[in-house]
N, C-alpha and C positions, 0 to 999 in steps of 0.2 A: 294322548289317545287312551280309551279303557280297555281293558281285557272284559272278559264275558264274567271272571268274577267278577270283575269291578260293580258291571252292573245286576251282578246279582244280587251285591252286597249291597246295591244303592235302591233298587227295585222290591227285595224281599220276592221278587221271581225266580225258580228255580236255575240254575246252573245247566241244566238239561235242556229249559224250555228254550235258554237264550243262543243253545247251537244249532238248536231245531232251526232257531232262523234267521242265524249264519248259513249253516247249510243250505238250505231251501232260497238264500238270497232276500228273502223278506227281509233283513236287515241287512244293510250297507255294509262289508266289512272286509278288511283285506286278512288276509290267509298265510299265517307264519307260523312252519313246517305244521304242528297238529295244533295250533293256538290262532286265535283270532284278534285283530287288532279293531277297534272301532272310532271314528272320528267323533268328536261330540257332535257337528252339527247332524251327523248321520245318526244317532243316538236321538236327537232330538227331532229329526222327523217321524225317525219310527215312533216313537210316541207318540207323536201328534196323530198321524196315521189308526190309530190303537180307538176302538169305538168303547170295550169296556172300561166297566166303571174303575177298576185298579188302574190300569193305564190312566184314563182322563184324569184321576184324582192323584197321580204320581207326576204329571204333568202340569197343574195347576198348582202344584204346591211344593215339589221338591226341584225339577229340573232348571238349572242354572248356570248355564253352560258361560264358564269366564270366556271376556272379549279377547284375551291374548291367547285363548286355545284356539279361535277360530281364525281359519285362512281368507285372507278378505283378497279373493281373484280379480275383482275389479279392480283393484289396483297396482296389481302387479304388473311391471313394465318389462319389457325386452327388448333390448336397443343391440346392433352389430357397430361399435362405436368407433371402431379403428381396426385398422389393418395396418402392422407392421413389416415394413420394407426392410429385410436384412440382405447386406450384403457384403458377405466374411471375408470378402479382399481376393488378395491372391495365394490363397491358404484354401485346403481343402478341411481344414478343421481347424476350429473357433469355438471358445467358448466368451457371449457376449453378456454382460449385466444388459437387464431391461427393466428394472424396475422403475426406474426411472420414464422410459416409455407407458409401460402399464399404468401406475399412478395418474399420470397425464390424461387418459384414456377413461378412467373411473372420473377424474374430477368432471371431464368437459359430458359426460353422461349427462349429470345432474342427479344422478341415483345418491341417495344415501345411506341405504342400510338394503346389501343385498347379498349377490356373489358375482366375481367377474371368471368368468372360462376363457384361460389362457393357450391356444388351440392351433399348433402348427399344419401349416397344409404338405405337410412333406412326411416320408418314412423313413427320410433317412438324417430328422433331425428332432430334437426333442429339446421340453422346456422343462425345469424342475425347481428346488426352489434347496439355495443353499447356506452355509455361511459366507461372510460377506470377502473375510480374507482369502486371499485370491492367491495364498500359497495353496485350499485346500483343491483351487481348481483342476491345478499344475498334479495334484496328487491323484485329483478322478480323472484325470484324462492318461496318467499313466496306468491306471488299475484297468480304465478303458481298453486299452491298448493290449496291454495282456491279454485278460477276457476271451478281445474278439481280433486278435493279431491279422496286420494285412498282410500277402502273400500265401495266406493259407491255401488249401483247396476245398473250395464251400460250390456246394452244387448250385448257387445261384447264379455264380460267377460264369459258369458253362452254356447260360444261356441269355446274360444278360450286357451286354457289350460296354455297360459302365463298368464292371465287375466293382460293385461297390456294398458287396453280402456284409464286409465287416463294419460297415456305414448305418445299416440299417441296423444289424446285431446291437451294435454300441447305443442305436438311438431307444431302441427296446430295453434295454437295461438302462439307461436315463430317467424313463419313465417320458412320454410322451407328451403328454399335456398336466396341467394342473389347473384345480379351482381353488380360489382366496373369497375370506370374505370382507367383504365393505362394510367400513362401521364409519359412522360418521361424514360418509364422501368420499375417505379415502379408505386403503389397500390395508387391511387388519393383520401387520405384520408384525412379527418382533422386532425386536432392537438389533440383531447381525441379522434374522433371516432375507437375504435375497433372490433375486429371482431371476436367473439364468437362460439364454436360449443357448445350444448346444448343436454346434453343426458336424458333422461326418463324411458331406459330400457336398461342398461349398464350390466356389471359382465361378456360382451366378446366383443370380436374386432371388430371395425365397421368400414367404411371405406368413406372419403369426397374425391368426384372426382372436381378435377381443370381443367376448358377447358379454352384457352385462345383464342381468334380470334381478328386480328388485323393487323399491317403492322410495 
């Protein structure tokens, strides 16, 4: 993307003229905190748009907007490719590897260079993304437990007949969901990073939805 110097610096247009139309909206541009960001191909239609002779002859001769700056939406996909079926037994808390699920769910997409959103329908369970030894599970699910101790008294609990306040607490400090990205077909991970769902309030089936958007 260019800033309004950028194109001042590319145009020999003033630095003034080019907020006059950000501001005014005559040129396409998003808005960070007192700075302006602008797309190339937004860049490039203002131009084209532009009837004087600076403009046409800045257009016919300098603008060159590279193919890898431009977002080509016609080909971007969105697929809901899987829905995973977890169910943590007879434990009311569980922490399960899914990478191995995910992965599965990127390949049979067909997508290969995107992102996959890994997207629990519950609040009182969360996915994150860990090392893969699985002593450090046993170590967050004890930090867990601190944190957000059961037996406390949490005003949830007063009006909620699961009384499961420390359920949801724990899944909020997990981090809720997570996005990966796809390189090649599959899951652009490290070498230990894994990918965990994390239950709080289990003993029935919960369900991780996978979206995948990409090309």
């Amino acid at each position: 993307m260019y800033t309004l110097q950028d194109l001042a610096d590319k145009t020999g247009i003033g630095l003034q003229t080019w907020r006059k139309y950000a501001a005014s909206g005559e040129l396409k541009a998003s808005k960070v905190g007192r700075s302006y960001l602008v797309w190339p191909h937004n860049f490039e239609e203002f131009i084209k748009s532009r009837n004087s002779g600076v403009y046409k002859r800045f257009y016919l001769y300098n603008v060159r907007v590279p193919k890898r700056e431009v977002i080509r939406l016609s080909r971007i996909q969105e697929r809901i490719v899987a829905v995973i079926l977890v169910n943590p037994g007879s434990t009311q808390r569980e922490i399960v590897d899914i990478t191995g699920q995910v992965a599965d769910a990127v390949r049979e997409s067909g997508i290969r260079d995107g992102i996959a959103l890994v997207f629990p329908h519950h609040t009182s369970s969360a996915v994150y993304i860990s090392d893969s030894d699985r002593s450090l599970t046993g170590d967050f699910t004890t930090i867990l437990s601190e944190l957000a101790p059961e037996g406390r008294e949490y005003a949830h609990d007063l009006t909620d007949y699961k009384k499961n306040a420390h359920g949801h607490i724990r899944a909020s400090i997990a981090g809720h969901h997570i996005t990966i990205p796809i390189t090649g077909g599959r899951p652009d991970l490290g070498v230990y990073q894994t990918i965990y769902y994390a239950e709080f309030d289990g003993m029935r089936e919960k369900e991780i939805v996978i979206k995948i958007v990409g090309e």
